[in-house]
PDB file of N, CA, C and O in Angstrom:
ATOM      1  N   UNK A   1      32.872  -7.600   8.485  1.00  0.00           N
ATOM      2  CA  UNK A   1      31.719  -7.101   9.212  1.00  0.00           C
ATOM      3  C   UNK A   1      30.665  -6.643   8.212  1.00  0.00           C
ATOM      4  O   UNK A   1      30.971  -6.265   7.081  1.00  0.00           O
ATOM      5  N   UNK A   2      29.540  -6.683   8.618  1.00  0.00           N
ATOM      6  CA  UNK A   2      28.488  -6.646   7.648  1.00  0.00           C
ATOM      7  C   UNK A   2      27.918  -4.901   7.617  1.00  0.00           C
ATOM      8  O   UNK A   2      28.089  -4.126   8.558  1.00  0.00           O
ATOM      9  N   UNK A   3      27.324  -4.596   6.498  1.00  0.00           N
ATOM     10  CA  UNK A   3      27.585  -3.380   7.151  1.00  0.00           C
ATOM     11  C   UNK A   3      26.023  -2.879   6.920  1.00  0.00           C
ATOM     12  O   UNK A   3      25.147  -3.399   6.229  1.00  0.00           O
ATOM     13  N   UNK A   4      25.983  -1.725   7.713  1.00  0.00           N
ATOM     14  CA  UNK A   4      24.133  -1.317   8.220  1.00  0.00           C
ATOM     15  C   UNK A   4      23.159  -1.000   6.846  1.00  0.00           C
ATOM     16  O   UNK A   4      23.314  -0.215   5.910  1.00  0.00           O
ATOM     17  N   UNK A   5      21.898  -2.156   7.230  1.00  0.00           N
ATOM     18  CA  UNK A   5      20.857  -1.561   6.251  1.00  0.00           C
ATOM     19  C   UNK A   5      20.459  -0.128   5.904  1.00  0.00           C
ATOM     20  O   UNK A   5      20.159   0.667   6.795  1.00  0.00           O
ATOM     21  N   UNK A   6      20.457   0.128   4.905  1.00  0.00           N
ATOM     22  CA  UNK A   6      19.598   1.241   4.701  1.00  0.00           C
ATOM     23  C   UNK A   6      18.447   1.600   4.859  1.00  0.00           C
ATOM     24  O   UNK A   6      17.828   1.227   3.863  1.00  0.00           O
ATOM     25  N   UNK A   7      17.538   2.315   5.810  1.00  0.00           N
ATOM     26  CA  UNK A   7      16.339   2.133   5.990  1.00  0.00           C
ATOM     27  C   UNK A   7      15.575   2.964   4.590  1.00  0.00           C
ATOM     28  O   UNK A   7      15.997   3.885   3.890  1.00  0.00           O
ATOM     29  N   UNK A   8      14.163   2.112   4.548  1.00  0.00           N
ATOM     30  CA  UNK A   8      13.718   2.531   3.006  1.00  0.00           C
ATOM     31  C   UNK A   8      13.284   4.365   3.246  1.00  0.00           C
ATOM     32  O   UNK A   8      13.202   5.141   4.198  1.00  0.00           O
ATOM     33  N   UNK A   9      13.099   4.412   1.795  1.00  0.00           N
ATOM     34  CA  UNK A   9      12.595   6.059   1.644  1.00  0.00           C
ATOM     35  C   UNK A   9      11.385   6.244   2.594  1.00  0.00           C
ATOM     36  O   UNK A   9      10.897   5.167   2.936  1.00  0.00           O
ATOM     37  N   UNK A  10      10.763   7.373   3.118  1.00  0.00           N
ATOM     38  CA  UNK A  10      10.098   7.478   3.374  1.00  0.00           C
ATOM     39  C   UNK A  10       8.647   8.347   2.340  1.00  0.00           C
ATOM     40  O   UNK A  10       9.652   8.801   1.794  1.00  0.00           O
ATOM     41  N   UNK A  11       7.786   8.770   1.837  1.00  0.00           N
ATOM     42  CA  UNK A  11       7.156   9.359   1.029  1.00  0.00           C
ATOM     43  C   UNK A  11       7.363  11.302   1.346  1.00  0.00           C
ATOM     44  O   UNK A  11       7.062  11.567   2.510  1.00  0.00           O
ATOM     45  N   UNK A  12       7.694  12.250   0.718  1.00  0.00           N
ATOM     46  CA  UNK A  12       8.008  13.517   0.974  1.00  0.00           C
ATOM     47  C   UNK A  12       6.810  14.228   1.357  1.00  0.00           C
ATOM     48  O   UNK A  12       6.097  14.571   0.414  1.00  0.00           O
ATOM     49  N   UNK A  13       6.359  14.575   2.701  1.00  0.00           N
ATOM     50  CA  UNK A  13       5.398  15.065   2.551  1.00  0.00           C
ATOM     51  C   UNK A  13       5.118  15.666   4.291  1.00  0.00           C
ATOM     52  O   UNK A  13       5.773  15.269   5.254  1.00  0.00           O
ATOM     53  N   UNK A  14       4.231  16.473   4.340  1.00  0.00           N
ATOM     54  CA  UNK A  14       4.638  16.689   6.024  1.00  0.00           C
ATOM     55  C   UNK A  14       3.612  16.544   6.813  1.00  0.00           C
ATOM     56  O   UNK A  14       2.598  16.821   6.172  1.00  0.00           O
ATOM     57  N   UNK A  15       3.394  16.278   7.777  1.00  0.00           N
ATOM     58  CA  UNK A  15       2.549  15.769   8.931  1.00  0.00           C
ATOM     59  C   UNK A  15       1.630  16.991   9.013  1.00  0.00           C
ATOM     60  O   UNK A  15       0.534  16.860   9.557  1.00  0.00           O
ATOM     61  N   UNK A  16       1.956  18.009   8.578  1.00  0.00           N
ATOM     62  CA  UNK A  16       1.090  19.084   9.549  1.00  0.00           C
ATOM     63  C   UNK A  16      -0.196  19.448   8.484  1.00  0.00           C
ATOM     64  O   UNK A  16      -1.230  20.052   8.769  1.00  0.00           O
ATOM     65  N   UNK A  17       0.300  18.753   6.870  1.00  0.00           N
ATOM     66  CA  UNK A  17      -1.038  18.600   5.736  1.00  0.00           C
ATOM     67  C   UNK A  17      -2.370  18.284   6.687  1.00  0.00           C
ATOM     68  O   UNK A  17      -3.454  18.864   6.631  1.00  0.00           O
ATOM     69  N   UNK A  18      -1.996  17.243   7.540  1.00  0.00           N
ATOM     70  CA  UNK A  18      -3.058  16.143   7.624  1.00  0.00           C
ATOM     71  C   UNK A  18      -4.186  16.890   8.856  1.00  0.00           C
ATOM     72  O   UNK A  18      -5.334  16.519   9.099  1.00  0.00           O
ATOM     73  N   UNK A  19      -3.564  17.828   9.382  1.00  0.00           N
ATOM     74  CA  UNK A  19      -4.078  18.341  10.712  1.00  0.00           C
ATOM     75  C   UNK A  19      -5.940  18.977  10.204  1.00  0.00           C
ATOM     76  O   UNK A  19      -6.115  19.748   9.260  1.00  0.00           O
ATOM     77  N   UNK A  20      -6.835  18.549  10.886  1.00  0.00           N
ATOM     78  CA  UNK A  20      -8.204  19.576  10.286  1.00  0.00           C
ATOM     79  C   UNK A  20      -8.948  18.644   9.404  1.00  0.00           C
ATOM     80  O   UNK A  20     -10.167  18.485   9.353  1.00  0.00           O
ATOM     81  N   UNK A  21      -7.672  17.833   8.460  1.00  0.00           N
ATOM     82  CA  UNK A  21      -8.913  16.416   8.014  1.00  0.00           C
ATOM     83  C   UNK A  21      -9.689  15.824   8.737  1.00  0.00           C
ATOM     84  O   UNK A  21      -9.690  15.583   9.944  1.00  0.00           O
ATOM     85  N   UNK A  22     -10.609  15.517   7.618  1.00  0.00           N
ATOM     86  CA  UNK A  22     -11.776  14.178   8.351  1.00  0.00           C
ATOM     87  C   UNK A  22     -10.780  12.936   8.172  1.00  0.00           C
ATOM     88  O   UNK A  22     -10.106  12.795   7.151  1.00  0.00           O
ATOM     89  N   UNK A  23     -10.752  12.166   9.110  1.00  0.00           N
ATOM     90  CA  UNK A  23      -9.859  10.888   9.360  1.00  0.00           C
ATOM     91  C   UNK A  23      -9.801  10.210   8.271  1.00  0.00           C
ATOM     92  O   UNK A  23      -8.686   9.897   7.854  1.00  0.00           O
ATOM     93  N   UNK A  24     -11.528   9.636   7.208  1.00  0.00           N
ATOM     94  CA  UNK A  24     -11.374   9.335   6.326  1.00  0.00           C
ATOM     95  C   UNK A  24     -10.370   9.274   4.950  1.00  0.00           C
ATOM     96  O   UNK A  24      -9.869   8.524   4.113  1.00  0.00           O
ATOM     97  N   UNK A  25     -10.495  10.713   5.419  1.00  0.00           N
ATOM     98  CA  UNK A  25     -10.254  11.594   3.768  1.00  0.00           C
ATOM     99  C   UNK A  25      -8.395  11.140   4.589  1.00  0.00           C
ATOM    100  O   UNK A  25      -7.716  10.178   4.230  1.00  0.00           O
ATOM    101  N   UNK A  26      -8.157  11.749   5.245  1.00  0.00           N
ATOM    102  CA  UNK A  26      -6.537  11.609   6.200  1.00  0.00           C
ATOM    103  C   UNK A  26      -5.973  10.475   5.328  1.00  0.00           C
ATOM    104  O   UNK A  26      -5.207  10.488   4.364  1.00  0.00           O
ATOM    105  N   UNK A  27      -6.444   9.741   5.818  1.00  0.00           N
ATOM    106  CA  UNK A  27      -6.295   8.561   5.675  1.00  0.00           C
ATOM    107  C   UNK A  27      -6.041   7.558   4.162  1.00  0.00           C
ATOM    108  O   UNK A  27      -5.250   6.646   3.923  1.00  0.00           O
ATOM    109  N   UNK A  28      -6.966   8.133   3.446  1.00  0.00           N
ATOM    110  CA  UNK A  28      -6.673   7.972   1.831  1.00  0.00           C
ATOM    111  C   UNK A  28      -5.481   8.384   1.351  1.00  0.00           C
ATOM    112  O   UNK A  28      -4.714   7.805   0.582  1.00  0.00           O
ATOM    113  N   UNK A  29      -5.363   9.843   2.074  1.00  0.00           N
ATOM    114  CA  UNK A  29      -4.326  10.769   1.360  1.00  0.00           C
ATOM    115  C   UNK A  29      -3.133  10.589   1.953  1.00  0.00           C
ATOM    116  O   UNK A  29      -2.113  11.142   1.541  1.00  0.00           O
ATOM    117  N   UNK A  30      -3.167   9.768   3.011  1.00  0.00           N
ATOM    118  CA  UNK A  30      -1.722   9.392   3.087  1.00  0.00           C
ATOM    119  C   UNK A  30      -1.617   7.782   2.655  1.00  0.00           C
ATOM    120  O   UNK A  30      -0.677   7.181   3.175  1.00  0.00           O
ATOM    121  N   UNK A  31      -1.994   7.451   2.266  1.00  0.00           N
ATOM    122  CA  UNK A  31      -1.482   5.666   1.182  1.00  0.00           C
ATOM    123  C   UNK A  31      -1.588   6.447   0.342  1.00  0.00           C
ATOM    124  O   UNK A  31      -0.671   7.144   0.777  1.00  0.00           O
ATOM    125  N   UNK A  32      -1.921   6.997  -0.553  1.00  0.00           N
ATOM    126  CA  UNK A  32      -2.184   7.454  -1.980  1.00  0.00           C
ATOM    127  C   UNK A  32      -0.619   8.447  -1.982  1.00  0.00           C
ATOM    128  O   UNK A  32      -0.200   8.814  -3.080  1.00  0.00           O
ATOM    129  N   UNK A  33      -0.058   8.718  -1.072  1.00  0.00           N
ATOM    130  CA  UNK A  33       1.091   9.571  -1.033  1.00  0.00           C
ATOM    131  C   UNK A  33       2.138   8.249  -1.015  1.00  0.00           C
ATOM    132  O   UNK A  33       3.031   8.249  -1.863  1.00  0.00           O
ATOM    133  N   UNK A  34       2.049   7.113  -0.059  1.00  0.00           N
ATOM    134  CA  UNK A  34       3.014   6.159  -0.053  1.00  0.00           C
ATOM    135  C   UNK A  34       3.149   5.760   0.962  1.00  0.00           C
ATOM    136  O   UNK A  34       3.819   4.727   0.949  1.00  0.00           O
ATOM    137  N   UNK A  35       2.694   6.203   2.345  1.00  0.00           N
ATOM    138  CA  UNK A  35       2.740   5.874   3.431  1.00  0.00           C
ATOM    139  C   UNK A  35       2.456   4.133   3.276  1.00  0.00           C
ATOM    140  O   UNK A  35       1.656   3.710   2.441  1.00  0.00           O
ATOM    141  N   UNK A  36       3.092   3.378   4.038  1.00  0.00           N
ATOM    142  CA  UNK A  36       2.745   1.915   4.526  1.00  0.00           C
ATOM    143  C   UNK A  36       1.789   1.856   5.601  1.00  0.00           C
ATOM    144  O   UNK A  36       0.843   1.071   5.654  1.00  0.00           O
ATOM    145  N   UNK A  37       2.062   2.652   6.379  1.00  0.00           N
ATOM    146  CA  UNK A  37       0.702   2.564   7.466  1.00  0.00           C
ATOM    147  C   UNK A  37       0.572   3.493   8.000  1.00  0.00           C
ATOM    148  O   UNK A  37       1.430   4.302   8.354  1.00  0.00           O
ATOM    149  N   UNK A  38      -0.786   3.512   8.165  1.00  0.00           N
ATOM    150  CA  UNK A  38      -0.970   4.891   8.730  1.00  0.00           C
ATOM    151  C   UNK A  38      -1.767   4.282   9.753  1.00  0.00           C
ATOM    152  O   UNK A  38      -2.294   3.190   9.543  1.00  0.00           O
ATOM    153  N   UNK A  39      -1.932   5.014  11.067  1.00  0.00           N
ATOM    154  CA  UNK A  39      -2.290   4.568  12.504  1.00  0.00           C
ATOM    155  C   UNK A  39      -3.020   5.866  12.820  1.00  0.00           C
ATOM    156  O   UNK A  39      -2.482   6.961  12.653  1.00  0.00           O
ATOM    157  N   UNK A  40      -4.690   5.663  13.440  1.00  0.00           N
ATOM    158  CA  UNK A  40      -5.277   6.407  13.933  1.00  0.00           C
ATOM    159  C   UNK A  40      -5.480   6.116  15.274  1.00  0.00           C
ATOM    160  O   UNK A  40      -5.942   4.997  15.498  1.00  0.00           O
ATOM    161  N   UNK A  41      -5.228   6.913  16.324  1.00  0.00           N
ATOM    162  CA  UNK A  41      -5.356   6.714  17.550  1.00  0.00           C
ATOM    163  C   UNK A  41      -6.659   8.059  18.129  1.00  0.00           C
ATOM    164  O   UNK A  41      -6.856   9.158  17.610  1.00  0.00           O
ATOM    165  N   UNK A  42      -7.337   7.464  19.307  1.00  0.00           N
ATOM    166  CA  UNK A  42      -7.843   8.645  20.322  1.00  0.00           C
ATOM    167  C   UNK A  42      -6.871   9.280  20.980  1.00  0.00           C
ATOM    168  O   UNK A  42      -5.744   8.788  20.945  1.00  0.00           O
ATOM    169  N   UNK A  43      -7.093  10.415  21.661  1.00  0.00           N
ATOM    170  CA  UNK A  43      -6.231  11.035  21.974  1.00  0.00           C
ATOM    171  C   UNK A  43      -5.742  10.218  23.501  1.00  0.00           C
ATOM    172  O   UNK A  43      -6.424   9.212  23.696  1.00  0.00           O
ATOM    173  N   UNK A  44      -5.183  10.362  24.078  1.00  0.00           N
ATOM    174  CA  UNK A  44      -4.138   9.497  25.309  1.00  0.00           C
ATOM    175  C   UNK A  44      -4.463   8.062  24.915  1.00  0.00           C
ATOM    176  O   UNK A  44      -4.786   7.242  25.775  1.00  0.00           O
ATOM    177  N   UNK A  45      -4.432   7.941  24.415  1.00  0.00           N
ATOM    178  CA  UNK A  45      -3.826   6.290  23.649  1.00  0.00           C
ATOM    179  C   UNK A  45      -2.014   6.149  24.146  1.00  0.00           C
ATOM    180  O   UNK A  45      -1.041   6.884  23.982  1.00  0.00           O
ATOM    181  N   UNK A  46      -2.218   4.868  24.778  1.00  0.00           N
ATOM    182  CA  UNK A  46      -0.705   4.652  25.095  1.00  0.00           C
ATOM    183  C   UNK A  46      -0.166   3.550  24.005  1.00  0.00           C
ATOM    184  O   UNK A  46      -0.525   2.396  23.766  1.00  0.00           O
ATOM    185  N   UNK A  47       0.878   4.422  23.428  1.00  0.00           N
ATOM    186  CA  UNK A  47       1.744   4.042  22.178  1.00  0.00           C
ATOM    187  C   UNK A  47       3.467   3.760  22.444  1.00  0.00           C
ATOM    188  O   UNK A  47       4.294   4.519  22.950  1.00  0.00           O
ATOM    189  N   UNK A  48       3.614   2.595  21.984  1.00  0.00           N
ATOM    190  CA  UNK A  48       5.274   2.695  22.085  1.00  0.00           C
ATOM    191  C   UNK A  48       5.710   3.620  21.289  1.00  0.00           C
ATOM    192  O   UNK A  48       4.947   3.916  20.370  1.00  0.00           O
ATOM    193  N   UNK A  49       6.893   4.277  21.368  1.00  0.00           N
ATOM    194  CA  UNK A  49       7.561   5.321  21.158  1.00  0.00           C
ATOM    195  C   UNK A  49       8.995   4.695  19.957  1.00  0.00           C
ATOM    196  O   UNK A  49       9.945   5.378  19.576  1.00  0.00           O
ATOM    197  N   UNK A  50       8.735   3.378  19.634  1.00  0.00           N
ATOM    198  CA  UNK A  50      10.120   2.756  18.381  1.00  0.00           C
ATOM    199  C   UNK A  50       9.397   3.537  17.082  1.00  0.00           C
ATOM    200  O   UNK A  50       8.188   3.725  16.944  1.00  0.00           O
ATOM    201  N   UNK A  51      10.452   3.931  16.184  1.00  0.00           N
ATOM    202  CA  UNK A  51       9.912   4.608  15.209  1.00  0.00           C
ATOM    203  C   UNK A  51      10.068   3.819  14.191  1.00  0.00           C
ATOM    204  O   UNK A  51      10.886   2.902  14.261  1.00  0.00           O
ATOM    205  N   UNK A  52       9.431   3.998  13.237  1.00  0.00           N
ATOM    206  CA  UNK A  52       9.176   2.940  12.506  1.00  0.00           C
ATOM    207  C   UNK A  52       8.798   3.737  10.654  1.00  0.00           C
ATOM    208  O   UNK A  52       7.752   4.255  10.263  1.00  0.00           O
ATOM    209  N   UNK A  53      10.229   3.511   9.835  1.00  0.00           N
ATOM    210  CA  UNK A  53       9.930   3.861   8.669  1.00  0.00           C
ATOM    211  C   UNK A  53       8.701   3.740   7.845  1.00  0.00           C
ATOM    212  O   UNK A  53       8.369   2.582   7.592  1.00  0.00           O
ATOM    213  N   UNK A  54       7.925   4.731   7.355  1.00  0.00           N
ATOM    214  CA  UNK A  54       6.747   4.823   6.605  1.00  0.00           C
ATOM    215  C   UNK A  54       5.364   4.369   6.916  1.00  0.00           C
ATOM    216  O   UNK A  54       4.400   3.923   6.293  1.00  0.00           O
ATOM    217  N   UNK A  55       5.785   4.781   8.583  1.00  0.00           N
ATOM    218  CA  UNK A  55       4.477   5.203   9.108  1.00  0.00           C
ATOM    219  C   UNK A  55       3.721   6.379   9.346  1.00  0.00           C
ATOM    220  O   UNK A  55       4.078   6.898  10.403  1.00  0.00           O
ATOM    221  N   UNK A  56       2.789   7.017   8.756  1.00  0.00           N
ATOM    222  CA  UNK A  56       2.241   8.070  10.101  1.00  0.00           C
ATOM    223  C   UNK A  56       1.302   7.927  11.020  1.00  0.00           C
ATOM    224  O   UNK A  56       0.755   6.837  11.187  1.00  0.00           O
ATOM    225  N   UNK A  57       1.035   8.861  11.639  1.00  0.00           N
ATOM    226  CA  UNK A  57       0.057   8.518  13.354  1.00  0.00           C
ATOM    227  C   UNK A  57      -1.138   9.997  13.078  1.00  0.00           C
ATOM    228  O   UNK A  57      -1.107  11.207  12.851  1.00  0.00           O
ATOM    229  N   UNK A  58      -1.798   9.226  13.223  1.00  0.00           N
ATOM    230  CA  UNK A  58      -2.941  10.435  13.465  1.00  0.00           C
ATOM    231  C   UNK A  58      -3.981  10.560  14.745  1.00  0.00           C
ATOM    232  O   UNK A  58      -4.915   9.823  15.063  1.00  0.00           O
ATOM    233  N   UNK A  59      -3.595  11.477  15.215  1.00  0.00           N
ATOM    234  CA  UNK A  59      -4.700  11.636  16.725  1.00  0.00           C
ATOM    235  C   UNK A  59      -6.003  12.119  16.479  1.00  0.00           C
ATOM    236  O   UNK A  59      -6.161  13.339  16.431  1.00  0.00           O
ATOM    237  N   UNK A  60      -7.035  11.305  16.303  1.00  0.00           N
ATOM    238  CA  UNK A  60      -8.569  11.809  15.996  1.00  0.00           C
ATOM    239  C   UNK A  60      -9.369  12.059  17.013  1.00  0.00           C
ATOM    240  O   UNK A  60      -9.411  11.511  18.114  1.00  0.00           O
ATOM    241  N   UNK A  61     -10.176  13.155  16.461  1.00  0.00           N
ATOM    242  CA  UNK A  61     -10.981  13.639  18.134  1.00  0.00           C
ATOM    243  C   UNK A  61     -12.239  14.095  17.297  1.00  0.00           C
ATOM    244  O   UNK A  61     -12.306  15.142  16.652  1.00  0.00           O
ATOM    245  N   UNK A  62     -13.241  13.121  17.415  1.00  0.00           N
ATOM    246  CA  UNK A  62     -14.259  13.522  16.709  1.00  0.00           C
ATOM    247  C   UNK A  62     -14.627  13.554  15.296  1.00  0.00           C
ATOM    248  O   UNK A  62     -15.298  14.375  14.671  1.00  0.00           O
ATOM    249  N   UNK A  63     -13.886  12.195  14.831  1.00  0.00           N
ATOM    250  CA  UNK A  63     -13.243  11.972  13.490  1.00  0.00           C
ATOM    251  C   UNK A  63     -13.185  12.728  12.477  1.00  0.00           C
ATOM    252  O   UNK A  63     -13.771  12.598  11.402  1.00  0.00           O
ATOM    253  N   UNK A  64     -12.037  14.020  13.022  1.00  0.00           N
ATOM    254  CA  UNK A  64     -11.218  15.133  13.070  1.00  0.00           C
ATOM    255  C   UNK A  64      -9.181  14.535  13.084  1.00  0.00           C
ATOM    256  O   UNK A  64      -8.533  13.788  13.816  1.00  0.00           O
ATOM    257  N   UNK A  65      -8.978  15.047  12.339  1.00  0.00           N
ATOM    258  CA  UNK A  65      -7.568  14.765  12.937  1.00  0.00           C
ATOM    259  C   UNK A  65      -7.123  16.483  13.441  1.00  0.00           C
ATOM    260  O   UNK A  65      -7.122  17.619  12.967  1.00  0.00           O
ATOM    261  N   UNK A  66      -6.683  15.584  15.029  1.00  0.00           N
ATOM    262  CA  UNK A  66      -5.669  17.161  15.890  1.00  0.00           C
ATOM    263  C   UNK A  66      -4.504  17.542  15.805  1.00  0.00           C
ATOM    264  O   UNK A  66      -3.968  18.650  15.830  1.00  0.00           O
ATOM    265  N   UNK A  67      -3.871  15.699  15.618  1.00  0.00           N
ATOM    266  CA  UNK A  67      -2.495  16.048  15.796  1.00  0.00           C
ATOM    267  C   UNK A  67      -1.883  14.462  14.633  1.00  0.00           C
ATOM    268  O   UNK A  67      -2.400  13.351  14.527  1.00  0.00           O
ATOM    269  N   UNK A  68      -0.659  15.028  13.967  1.00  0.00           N
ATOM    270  CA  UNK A  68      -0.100  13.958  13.010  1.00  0.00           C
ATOM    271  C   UNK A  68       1.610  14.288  13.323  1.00  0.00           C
ATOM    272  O   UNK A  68       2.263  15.321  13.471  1.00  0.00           O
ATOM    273  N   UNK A  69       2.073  12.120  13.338  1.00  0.00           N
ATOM    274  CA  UNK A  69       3.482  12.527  13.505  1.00  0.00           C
ATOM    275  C   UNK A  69       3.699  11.682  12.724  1.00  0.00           C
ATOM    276  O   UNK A  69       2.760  10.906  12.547  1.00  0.00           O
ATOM    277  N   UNK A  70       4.843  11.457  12.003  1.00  0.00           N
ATOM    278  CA  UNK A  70       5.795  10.887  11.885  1.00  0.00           C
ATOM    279  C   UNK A  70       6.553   9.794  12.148  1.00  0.00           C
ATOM    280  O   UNK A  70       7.182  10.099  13.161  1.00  0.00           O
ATOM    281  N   UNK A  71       6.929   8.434  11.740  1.00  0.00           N
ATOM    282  CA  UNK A  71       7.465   7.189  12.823  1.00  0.00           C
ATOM    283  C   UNK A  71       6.716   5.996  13.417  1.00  0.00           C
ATOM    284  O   UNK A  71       7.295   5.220  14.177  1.00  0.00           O
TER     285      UNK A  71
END
């Protein structure tokens, strides 16, 4: 039997940095940390919920970030 991938590292760093940035700036500073993608959404944006290694999500409101997750 084959046995389970390891999912890759993720970059050490925490979601709640990003909260109060300008989306721009957000946004630099998480690739420049290691993130693979980073995803800006409006707020009620309907998003699937699969999580997905070395992503983060940023909710912009006034290209402001409110809210940042993880996945």
């Amino acid at each position: 039997m084959a046995s389970l991938p390891t999912p890759p590292a993720q970059p050490d760093d925490t979601a709640e940095s990003y909260v109060g940035l300008a989306a721009d700036a957000a946004e630099r500073q998480a690739r420049s940390r290691g993130w693979d993608t980073v995803r800006a959404v409006p707020p009620g944006t309907f998003l699937t919920m699969e999580f997905r290694h070395g992503r983060i999500n940023f909710q912009v409101e006034g290209d402001t970030v409110t809210r940042c997750w993880v996945g």
